[in-house]
N, C-alpha and C positions, 0 to 999 in steps of 0.2 A: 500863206500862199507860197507856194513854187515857185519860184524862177530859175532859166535856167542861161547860164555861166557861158556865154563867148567869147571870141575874142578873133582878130585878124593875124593874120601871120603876114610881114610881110618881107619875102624875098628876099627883095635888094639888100635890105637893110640889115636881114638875117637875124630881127629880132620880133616878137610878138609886140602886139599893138594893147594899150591898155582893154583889160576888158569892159563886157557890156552883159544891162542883161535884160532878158523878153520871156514872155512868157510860151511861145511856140515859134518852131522852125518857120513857116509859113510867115508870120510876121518877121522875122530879121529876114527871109527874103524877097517880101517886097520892099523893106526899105534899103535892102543891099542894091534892086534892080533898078532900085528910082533914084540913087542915089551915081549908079552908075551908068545910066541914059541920061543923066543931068551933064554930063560931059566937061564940068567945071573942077572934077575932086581930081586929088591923085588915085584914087580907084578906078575912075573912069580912064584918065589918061595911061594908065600902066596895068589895066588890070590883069594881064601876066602875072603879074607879081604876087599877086595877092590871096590867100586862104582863108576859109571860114573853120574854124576848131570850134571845140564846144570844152569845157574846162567840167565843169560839174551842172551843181544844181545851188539854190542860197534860197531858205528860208525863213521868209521875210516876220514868221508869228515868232521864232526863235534865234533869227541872228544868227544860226549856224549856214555854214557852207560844207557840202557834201561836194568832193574832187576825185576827176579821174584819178587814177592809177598817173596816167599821161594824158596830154591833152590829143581831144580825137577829131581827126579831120572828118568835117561835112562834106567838102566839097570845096576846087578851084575855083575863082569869083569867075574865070573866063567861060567856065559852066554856064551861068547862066543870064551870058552878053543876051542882050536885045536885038535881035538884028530890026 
């Protein structure tokens, strides 16, 4: 099986967030939007700060990891605040 390779970026800090991995865009972001309507994280309280990169792909029948070039931006988390 596929998965595929993200990770947070986060501003302030000016460093990437360990990575994570899911099997579709749609799933990391509903739990990016529930996580930041939850109003309890530092994502919800800063999420200026915050990016969604995608790193590669990691397959899980062989253990390998296929990786961008660089890592590529999805999308600003403030994208897709909940109003």
């Amino acid at each position: 099986m596929l998965l595929r390779v993200f990770c947070i970026w986060d501003g302030a800090a000016e460093e990437f967030q360990a990575p994570f991995y899911n099997h579709s865009i749609g799933l990391v972001n509903r739990a990016l939007s529930d996580e930041i309507a939850s109003g309890d994280s530092p994502l919800s309280k800063h999420v200026d700060d915050f990016s969604l990169y995608e790193l590669g792909n990691y397959d899980t029948s062989t253990g390998r990891f296929v990786l961008h070039d660089s890592p590529k931006l999805i999308y600003a988390l403030a994208e897709i605040v909940v109003n």
